[in-house]
Each structure stands twice: as structure tokens, then as C-alpha cells.
C-alpha angles and dihedrals in degrees: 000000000000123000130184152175107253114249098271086215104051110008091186094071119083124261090225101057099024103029127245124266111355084322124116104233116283092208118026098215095141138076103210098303123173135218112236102232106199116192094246115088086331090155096049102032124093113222135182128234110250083223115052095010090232105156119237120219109221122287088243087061080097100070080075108041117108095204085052084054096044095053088041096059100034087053082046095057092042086054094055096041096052103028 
């Protein structure tokens, strides 16, 4: 069973096939498949791709990554030295 962290851009995309978090894929086990995203709870909710069946941990799994906080605060301080 394969679990990962949703594509903080698109959250929509597959972690298999996209990579979870700002990371390229570690295993290339899906061909372009897509995360359904209902209305209801869609940022706290894990949900699984129709295509390769890896389970995707919620999109708010990010509040308490520290690789989501590094690239946060290191696009932050770029912002305000060149801004």
C-alpha cells in the first residue's frame, strides 16, 4: 500500500505520477491520474487516485511539514529582498 503527501501545487495531480509535496516522484507507478476533490472536508480529507490506488494524505498535512515551511520562508525572504 502506497501512501503520500498531495502535490502542494496542484493538489489535484497524483503523487505518483507528480510527486508529493515540491518533490519530483520517487516511483513512477501512474500514468497522469487525478484525485477526485469533492466540496465537502477536501482539505482534511485523504483520498485515493482512481489510476494506481496510492493513497493521498490530506491537502492540510502541509501546516506541519517542515520542507512546506522551509520553501515558504525562503520564497518569503526572496520576496522581500528583492521586492
Amino acid at each position: 500500500m502506497r501512501i503520500r503527501r498531495p502535490d502542494y501545487d496542484v493538489p489535484a495531480r497524483c503523487p505518483g505520477w507528480a510527486g508529493g509535496g515540491w518533490r519530483r516522484p520517487t516511483f513512477a507507478v501512474c500514468d497522469g491520474g487525478l484525485i477526485n476533490w469533492d466540496i465537502r472536508f477536501w482539505a482534511v480529507r485523504p483520498r485515493r487516485c482512481a489510476t494506481c490506488r496510492t493513497i493521498v494524505l490530506p491537502w492540510a498535512v502541509h501546516l506541519v511539514d517542515p520542507t512546506w515551511w522551509a520553501w515558504e520562508l525562503r520564497r518569503t525572504w526572496l520576496e522581500r529582498r528583492h521586492g
